[in-house]
N, CA, C and O atoms as CSV, one atom per row, in Angstrom:
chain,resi,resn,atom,element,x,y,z
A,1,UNK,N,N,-1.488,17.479,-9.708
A,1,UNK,CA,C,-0.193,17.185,-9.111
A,1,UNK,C,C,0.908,17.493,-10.118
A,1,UNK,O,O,0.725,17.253,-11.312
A,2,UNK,N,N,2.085,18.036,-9.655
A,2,UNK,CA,C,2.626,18.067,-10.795
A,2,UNK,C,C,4.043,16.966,-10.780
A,2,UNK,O,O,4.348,16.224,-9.847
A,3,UNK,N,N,4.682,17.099,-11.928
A,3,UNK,CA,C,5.792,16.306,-12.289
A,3,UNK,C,C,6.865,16.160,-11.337
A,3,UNK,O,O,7.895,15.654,-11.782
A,4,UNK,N,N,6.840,16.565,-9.862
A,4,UNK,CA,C,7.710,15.558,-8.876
A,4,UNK,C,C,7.109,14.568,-8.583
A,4,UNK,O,O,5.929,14.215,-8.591
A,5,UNK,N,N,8.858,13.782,-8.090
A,5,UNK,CA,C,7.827,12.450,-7.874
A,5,UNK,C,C,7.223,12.544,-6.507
A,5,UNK,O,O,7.354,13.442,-5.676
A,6,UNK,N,N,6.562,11.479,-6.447
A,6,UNK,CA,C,5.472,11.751,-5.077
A,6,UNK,C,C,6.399,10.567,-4.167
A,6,UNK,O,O,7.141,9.734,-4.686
A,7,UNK,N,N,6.143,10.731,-2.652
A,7,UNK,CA,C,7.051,10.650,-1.941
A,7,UNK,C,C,6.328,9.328,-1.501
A,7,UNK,O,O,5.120,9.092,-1.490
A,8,UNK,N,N,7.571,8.386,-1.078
A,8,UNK,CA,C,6.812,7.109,-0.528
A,8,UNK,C,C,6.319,7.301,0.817
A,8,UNK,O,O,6.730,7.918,1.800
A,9,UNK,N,N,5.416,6.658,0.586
A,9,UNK,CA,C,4.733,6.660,2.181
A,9,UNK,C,C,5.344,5.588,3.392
A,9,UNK,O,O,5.608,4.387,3.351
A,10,UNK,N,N,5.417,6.414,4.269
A,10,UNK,CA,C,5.902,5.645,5.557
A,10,UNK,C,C,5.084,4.538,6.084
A,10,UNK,O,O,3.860,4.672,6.083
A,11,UNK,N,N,5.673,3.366,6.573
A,11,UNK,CA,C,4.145,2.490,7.406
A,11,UNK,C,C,2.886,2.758,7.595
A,11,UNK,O,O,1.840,2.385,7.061
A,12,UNK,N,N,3.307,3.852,8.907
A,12,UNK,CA,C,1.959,4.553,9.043
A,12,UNK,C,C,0.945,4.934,7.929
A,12,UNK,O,O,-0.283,4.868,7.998
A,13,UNK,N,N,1.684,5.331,6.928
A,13,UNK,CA,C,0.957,6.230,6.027
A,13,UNK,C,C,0.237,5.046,4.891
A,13,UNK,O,O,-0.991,5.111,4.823
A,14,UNK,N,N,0.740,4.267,4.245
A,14,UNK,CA,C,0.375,2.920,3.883
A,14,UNK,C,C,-0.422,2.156,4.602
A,14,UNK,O,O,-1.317,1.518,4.049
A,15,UNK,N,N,-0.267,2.115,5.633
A,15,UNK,CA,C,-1.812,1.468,6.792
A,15,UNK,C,C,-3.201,1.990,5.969
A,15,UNK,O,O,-4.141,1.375,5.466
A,16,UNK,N,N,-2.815,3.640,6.098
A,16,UNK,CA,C,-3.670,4.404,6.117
A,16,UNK,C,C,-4.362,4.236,4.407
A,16,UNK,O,O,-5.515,4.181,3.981
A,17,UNK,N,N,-2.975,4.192,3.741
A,17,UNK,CA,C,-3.675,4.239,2.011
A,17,UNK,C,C,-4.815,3.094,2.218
A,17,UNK,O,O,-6.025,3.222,2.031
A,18,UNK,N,N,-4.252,2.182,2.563
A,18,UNK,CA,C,-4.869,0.513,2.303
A,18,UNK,C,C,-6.332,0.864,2.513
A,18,UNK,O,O,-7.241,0.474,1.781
A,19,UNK,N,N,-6.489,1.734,3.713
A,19,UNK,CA,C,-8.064,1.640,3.899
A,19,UNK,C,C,-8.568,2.427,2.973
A,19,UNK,O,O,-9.681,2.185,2.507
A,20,UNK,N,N,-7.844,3.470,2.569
A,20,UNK,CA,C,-8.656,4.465,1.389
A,20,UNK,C,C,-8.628,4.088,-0.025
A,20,UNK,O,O,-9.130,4.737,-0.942
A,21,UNK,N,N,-7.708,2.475,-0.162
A,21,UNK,CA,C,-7.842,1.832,-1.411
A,21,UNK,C,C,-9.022,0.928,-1.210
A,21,UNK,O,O,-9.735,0.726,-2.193
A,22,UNK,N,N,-9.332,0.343,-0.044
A,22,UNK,CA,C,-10.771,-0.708,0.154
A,22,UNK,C,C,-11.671,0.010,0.414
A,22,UNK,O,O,-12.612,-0.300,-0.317
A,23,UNK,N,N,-11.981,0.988,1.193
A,23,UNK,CA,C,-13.093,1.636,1.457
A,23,UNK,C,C,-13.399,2.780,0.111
A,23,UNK,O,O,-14.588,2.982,-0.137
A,24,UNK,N,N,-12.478,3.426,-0.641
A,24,UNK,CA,C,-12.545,4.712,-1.652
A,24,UNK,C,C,-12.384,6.020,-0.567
A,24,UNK,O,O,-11.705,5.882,0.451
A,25,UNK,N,N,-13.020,7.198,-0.857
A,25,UNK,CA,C,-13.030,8.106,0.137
A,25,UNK,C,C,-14.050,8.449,1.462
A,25,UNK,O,O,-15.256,8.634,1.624
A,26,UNK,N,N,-12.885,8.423,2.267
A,26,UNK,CA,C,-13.493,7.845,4.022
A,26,UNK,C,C,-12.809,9.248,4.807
A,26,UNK,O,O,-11.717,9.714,4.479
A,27,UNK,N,N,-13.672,9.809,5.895
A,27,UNK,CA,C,-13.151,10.431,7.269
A,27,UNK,C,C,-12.127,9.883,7.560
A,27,UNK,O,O,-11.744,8.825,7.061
A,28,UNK,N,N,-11.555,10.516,8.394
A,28,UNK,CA,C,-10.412,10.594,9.017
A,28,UNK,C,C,-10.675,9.603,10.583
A,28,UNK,O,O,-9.859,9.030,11.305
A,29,UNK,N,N,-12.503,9.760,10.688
A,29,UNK,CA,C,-12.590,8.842,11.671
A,29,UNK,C,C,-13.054,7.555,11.429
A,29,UNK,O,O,-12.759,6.616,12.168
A,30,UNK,N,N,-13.751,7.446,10.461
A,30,UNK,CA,C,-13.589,6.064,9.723
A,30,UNK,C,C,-12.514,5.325,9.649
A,30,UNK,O,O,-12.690,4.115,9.790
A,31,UNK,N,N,-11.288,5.759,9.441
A,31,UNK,CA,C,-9.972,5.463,9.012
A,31,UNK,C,C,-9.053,4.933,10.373
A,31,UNK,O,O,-8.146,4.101,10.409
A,32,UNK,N,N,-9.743,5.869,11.627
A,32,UNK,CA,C,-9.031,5.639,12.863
A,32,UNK,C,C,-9.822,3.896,12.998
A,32,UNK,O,O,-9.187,2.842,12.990
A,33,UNK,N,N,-11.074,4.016,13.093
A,33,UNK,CA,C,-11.782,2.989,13.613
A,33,UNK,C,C,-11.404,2.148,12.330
A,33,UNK,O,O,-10.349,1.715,12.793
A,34,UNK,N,N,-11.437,1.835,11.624
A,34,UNK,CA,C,-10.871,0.820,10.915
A,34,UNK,C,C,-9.079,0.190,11.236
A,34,UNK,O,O,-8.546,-0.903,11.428
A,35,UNK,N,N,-8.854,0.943,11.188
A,35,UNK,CA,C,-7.511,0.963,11.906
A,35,UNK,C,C,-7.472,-0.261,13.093
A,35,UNK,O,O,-6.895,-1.349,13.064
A,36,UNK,N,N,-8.357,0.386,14.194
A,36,UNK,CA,C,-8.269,0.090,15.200
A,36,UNK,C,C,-8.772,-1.230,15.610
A,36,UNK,O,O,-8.457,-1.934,16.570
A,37,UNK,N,N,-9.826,-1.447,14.446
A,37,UNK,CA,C,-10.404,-2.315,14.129
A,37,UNK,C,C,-9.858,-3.724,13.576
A,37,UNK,O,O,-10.421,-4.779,13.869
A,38,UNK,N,N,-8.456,-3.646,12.562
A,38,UNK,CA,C,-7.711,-4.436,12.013
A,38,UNK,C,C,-6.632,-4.690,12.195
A,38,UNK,O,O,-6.187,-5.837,12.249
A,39,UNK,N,N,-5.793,-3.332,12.367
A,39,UNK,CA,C,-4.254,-3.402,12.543
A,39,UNK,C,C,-3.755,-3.038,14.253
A,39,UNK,O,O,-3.455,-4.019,14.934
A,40,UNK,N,N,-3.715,-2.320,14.591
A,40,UNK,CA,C,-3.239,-1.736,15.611
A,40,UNK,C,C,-4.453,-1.059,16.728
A,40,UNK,O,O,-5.600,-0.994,16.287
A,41,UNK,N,N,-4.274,-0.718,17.711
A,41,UNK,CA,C,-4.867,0.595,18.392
A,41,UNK,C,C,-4.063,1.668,18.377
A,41,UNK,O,O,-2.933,1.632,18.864
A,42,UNK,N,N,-4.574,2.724,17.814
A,42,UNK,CA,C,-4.038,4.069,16.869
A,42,UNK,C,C,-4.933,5.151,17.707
A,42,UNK,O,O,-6.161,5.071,17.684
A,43,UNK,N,N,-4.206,6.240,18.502
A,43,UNK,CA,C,-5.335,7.299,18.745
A,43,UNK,C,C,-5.855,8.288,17.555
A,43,UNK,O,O,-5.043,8.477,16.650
A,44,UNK,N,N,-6.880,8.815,17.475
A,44,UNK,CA,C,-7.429,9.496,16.335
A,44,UNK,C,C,-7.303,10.368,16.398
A,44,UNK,O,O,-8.186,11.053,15.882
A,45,UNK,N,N,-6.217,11.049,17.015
A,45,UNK,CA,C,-5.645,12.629,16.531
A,45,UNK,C,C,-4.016,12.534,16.051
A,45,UNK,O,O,-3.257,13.355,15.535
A,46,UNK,N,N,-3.862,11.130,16.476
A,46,UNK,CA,C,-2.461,10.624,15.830
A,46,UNK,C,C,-3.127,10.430,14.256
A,46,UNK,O,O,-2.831,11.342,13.486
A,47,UNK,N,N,-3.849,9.522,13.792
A,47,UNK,CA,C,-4.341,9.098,12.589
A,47,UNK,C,C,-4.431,10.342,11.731
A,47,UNK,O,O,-3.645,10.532,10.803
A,48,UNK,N,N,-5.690,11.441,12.148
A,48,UNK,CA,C,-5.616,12.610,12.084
A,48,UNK,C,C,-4.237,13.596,11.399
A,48,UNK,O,O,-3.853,14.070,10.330
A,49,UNK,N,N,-3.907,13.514,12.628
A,49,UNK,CA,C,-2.170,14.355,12.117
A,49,UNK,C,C,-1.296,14.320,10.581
A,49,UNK,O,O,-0.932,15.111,9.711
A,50,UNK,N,N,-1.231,12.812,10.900
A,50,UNK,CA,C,-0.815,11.658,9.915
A,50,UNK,C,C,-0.962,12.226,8.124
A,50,UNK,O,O,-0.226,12.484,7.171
A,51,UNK,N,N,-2.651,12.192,8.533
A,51,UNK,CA,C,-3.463,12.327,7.422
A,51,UNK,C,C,-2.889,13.795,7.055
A,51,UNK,O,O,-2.371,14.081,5.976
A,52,UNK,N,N,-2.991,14.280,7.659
A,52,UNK,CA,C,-2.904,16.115,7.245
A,52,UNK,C,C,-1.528,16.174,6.705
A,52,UNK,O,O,-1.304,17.004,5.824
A,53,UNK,N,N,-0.447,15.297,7.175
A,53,UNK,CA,C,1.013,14.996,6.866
A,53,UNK,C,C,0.884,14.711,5.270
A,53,UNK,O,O,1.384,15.383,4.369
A,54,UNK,N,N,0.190,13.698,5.169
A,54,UNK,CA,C,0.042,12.702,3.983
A,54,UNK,C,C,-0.656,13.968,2.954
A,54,UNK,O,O,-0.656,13.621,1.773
A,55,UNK,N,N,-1.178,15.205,3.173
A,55,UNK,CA,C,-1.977,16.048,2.290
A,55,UNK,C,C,-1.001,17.024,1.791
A,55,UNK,O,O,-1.091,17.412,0.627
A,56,UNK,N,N,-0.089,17.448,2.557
A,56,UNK,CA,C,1.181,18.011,3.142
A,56,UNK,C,C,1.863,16.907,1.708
A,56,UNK,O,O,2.111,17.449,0.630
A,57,UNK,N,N,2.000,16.014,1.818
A,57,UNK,CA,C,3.246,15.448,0.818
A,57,UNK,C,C,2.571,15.235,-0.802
A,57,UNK,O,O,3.284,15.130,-1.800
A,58,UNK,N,N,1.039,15.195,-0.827
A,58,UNK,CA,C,0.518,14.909,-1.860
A,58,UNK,C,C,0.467,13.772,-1.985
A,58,UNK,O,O,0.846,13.468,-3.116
A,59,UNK,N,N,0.075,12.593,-1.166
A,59,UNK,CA,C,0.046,11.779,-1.070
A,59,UNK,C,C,-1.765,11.127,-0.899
A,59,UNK,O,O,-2.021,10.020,-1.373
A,60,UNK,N,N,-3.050,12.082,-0.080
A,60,UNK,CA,C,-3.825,12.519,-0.298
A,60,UNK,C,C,-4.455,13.634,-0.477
A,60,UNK,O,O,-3.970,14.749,-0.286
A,61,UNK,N,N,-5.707,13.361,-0.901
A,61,UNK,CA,C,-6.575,15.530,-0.862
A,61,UNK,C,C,-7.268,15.489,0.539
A,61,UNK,O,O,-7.374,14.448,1.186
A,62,UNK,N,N,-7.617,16.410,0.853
A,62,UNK,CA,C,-9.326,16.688,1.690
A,62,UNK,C,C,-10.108,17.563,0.894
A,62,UNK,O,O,-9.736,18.428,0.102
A,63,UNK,N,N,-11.483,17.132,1.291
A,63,UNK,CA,C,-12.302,17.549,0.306
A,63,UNK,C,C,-13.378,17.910,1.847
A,63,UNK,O,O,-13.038,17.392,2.911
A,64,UNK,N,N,-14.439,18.674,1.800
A,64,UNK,CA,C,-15.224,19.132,2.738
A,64,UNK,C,C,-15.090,20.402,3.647
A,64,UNK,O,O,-14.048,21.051,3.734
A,65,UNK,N,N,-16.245,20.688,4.311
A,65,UNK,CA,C,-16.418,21.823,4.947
A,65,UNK,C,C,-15.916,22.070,6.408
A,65,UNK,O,O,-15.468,21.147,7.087
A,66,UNK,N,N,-15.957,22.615,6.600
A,66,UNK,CA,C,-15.265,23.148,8.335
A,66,UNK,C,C,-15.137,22.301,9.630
A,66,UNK,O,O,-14.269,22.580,10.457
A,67,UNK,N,N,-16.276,20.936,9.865
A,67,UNK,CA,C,-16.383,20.019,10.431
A,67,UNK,C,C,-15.989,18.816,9.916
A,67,UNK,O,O,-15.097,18.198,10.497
A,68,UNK,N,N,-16.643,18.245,8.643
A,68,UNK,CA,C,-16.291,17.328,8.598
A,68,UNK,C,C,-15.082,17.171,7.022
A,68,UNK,O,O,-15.050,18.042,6.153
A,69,UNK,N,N,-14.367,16.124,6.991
A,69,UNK,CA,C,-13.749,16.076,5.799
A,69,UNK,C,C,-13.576,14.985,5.484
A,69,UNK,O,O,-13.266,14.122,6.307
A,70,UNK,N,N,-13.739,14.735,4.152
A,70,UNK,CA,C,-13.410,13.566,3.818
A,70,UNK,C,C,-12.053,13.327,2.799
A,70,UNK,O,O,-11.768,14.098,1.883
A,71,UNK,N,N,-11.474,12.408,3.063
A,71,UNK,CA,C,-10.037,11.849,2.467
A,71,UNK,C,C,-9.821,10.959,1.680
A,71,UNK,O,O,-9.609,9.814,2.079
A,72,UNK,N,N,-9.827,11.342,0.156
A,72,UNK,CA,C,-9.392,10.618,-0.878
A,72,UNK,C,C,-7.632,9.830,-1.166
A,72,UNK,O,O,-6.760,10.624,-0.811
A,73,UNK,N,N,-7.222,8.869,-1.559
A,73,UNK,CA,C,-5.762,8.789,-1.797
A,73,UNK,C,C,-5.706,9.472,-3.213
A,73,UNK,O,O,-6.685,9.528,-3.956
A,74,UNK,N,N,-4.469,9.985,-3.514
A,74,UNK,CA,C,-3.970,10.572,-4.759
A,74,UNK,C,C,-3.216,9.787,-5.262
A,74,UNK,O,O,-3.176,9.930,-6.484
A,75,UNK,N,N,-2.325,8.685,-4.726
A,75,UNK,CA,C,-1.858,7.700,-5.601
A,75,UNK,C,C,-2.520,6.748,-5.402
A,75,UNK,O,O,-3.260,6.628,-4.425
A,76,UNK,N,N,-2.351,5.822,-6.388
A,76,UNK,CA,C,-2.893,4.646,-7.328
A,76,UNK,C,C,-1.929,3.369,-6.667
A,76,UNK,O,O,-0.758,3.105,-6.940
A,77,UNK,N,N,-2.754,2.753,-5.804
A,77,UNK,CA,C,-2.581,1.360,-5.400
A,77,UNK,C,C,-1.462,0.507,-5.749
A,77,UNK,O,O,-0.509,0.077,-5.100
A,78,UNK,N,N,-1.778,0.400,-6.762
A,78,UNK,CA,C,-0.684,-0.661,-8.020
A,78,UNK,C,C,0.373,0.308,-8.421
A,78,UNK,O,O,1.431,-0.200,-8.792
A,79,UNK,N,N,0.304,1.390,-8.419
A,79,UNK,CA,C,1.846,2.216,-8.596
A,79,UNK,C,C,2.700,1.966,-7.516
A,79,UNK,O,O,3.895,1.668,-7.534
A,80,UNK,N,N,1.760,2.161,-6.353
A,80,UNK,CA,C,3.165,2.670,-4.895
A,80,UNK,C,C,3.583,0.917,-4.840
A,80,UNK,O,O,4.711,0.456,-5.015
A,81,UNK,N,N,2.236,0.089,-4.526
A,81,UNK,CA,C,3.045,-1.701,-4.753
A,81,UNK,C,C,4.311,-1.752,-5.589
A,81,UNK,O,O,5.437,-2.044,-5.185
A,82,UNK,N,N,4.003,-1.471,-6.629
A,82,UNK,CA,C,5.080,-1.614,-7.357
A,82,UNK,C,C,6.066,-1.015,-7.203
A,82,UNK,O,O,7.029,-1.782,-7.214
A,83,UNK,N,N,6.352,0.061,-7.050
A,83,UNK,CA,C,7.383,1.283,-6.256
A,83,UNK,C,C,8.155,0.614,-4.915
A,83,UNK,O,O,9.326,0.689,-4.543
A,84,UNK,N,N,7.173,0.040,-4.448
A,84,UNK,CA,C,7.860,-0.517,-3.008
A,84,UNK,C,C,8.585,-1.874,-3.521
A,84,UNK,O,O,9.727,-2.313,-3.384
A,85,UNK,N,N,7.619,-2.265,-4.060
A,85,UNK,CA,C,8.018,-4.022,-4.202
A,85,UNK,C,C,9.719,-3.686,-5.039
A,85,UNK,O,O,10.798,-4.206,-4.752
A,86,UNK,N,N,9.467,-2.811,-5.947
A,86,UNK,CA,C,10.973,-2.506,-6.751
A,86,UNK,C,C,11.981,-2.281,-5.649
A,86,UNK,O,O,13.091,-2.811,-5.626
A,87,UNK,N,N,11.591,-1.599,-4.899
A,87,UNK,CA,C,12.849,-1.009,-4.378
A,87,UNK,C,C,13.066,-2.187,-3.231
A,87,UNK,O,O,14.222,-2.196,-2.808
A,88,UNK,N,N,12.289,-3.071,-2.707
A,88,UNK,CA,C,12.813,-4.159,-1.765
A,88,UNK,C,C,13.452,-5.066,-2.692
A,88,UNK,O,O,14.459,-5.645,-2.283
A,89,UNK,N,N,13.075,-5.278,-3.791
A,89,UNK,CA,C,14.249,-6.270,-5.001
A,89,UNK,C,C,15.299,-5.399,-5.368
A,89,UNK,O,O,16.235,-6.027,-5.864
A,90,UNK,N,N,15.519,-3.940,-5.290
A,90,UNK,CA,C,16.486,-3.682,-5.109
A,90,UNK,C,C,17.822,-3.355,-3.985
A,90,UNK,O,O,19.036,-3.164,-4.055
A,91,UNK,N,N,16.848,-3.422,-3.030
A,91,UNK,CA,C,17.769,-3.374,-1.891
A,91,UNK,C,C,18.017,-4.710,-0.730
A,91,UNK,O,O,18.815,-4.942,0.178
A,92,UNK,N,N,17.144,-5.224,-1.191
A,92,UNK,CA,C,16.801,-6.655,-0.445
A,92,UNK,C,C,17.627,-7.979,-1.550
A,92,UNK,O,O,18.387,-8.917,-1.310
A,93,UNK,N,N,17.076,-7.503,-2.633
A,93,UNK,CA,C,17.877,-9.035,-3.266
A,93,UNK,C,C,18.311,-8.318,-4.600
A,93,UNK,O,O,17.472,-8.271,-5.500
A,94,UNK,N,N,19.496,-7.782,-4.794
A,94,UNK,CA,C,20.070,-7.230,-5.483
A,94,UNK,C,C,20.218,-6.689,-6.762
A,94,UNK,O,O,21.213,-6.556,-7.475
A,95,UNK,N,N,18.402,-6.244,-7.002
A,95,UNK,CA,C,18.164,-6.039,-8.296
A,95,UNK,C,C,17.200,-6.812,-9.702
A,95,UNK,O,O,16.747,-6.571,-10.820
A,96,UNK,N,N,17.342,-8.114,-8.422
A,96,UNK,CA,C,17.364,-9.629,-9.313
A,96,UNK,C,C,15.520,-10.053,-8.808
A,96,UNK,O,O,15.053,-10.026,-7.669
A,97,UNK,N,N,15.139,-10.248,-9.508
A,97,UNK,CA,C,13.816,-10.597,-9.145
A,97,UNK,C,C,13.084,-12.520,-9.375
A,97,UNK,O,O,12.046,-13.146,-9.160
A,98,UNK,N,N,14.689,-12.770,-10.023
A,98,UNK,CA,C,14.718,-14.549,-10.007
A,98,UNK,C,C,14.818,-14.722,-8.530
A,98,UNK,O,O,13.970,-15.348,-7.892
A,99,UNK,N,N,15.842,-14.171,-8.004
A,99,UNK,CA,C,16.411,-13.822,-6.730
A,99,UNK,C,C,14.605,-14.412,-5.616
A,99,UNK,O,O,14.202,-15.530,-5.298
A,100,UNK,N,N,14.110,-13.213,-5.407
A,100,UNK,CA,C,13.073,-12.881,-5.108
A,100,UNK,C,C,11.683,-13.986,-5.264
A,100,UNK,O,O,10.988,-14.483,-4.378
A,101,UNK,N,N,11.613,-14.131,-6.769
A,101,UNK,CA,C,10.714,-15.117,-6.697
A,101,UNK,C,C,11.291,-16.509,-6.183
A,101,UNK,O,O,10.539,-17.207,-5.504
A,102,UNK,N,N,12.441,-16.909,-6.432
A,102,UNK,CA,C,13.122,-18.378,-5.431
A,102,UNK,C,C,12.635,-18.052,-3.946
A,102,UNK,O,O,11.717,-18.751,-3.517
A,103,UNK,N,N,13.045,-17.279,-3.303
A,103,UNK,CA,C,13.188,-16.998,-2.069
A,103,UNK,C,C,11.514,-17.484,-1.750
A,103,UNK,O,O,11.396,-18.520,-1.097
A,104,UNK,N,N,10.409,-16.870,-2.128
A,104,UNK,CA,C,9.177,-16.755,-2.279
A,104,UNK,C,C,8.723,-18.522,-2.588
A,104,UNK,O,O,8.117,-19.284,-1.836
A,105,UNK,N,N,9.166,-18.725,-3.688
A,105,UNK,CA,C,8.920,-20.125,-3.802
A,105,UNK,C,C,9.891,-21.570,-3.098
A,105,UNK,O,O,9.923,-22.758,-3.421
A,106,UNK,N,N,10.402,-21.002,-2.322
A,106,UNK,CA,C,11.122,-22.072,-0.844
A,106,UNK,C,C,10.366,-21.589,0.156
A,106,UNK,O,O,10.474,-22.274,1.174
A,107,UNK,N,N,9.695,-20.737,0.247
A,107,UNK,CA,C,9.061,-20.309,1.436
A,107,UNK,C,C,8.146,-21.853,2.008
A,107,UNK,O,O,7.249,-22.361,1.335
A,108,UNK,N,N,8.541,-22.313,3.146
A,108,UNK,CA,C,7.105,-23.464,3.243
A,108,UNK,C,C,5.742,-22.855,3.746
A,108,UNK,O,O,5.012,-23.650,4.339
A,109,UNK,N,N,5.377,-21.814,3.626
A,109,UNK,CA,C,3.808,-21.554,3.870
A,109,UNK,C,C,3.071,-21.295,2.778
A,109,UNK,O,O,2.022,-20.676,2.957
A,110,UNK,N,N,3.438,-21.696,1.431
A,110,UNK,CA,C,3.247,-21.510,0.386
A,110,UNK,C,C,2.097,-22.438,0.078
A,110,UNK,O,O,2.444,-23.544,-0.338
A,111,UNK,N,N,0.876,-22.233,0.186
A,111,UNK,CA,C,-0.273,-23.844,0.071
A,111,UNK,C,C,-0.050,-24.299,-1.226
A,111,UNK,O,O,0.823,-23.821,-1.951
A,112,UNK,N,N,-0.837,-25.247,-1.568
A,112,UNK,CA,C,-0.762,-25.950,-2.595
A,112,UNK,C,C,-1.384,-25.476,-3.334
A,112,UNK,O,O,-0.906,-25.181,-4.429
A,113,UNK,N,N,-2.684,-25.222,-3.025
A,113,UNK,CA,C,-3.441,-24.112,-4.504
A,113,UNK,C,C,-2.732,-22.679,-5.205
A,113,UNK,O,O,-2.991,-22.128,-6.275
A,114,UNK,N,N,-1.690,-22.313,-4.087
A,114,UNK,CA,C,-1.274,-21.131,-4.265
A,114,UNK,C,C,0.322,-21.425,-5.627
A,114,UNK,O,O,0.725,-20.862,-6.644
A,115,UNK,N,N,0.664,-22.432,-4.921
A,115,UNK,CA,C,1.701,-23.216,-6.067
A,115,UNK,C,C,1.207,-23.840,-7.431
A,115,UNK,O,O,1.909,-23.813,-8.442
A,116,UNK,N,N,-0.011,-24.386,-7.389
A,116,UNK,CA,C,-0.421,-24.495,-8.424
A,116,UNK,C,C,-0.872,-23.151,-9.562
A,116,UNK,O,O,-0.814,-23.378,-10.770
A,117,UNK,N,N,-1.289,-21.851,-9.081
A,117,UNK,CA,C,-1.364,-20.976,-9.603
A,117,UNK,C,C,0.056,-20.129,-9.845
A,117,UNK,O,O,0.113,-19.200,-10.651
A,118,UNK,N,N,0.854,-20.438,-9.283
A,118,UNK,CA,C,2.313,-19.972,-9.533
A,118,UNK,C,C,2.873,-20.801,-10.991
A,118,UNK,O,O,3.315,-20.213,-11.978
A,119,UNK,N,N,2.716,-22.486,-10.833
A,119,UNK,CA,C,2.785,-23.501,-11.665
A,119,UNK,C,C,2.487,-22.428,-13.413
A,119,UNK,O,O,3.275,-22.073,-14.290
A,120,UNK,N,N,1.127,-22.258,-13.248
A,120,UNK,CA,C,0.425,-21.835,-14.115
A,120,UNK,C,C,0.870,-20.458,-14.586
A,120,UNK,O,O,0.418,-20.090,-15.671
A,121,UNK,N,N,1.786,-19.551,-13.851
A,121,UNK,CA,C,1.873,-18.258,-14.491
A,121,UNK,C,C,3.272,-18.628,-14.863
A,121,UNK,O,O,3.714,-17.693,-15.532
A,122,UNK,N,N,4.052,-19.446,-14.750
A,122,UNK,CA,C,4.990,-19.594,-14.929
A,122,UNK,C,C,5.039,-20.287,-16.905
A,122,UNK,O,O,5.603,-19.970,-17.952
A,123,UNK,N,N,4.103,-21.298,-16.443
A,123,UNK,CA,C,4.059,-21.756,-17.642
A,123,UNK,C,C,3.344,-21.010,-18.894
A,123,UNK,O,O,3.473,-21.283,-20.088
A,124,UNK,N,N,2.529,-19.960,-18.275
A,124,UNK,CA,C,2.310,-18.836,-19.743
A,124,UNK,C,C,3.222,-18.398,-19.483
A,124,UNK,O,O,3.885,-18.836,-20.423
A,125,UNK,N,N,3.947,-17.783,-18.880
A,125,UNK,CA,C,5.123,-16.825,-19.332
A,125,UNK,C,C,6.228,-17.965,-20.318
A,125,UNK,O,O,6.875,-17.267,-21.099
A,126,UNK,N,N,6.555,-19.344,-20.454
A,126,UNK,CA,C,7.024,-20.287,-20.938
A,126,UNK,C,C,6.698,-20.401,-22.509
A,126,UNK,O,O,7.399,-20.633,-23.494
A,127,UNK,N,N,5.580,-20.187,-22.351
A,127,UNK,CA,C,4.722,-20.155,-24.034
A,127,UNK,C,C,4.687,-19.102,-24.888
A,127,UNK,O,O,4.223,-19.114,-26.029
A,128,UNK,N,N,5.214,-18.137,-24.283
A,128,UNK,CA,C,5.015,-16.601,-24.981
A,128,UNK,C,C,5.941,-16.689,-25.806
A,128,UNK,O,O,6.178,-15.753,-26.570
C-alpha cells in the first residue's frame, strides 16, 4: 500500500471489516451470512459489490481463483477505532476527550463492574 492515507470506511463497509477482524480471512459469502446472521438482512450481491468497492479503496485484498475468493482486511482494527473514535471527539465533543469520557461516565447503563474497571484505569493513570 502506499503512503496515502487509506480512506475511512463507510457503515456498510465497517460491518463488513468487523467480520474480517473476528473471523481473519472469509468469502464474500461467509461475510453475507454472517451479516445476516447478526446485524441486518443484507442481499449477497449487495455485500459482494461492497466488498469489491472496499478492494477498489484499499481497504481490503482478494486473494483466489476464478470461482471462489477469499477476503482479507488491509487495515488494522485498532487503527481505523482509533481514527473514528478521534474524529467523533473531534467533531462530536470538541476536540476534548475529558469532554467524552464525562459524557460516557453519566451515561446510566454503565454497570457496576464496568465502573469499577474505569475506577481502576483512572487511578493508574493517577500514579504515573
Amino acid at each position: 500500500m502506499s503512503n496515502q492515507k487509506t480512506p475511512e470506511p463507510t457503515k456498510a463497509e465497517l460491518e463488513i471489516l468487523e467480520v474480517l477482524w473476528k473471523h481473519g480471512p472469509s468469502t464474500a459469502r461467509f461475510i453475507n451470512d454472517d451479516l445476516n446472521a447478526g446485524k441486518r438482512e443484507v442481499i449477497y450481491m449487495s455485500t459482494l459489490k461492497i466488498m469489491q468497492i472496499m478492494v477498489e479503496k484499499g481497504l481490503l485484498e482478494k486473494e483466489g481463483g476464478q470461482y471462489r475468493h477469499v477476503y482479507r482486511a488491509v487495515v488494522e482494527e485498532k487503527t481505523t477505532r482509533r481514527h473514528l473514535l478521534d474524529k467523533i471527539v473531534e467533531s462530536v465533543f470538541g476536540g476534548s476527550t475529558g469532554s467524552l469520557m464525562m459524557h460516557l461516565l453519566d451515561d446510566k447503563k454503565i454497570s457496576p463492574k464496568d465502573m469499577e474497571l474505569y475506577k481502576e484505569l483512572i487511578k493508574k493513570i493517577d500514579d504515573k
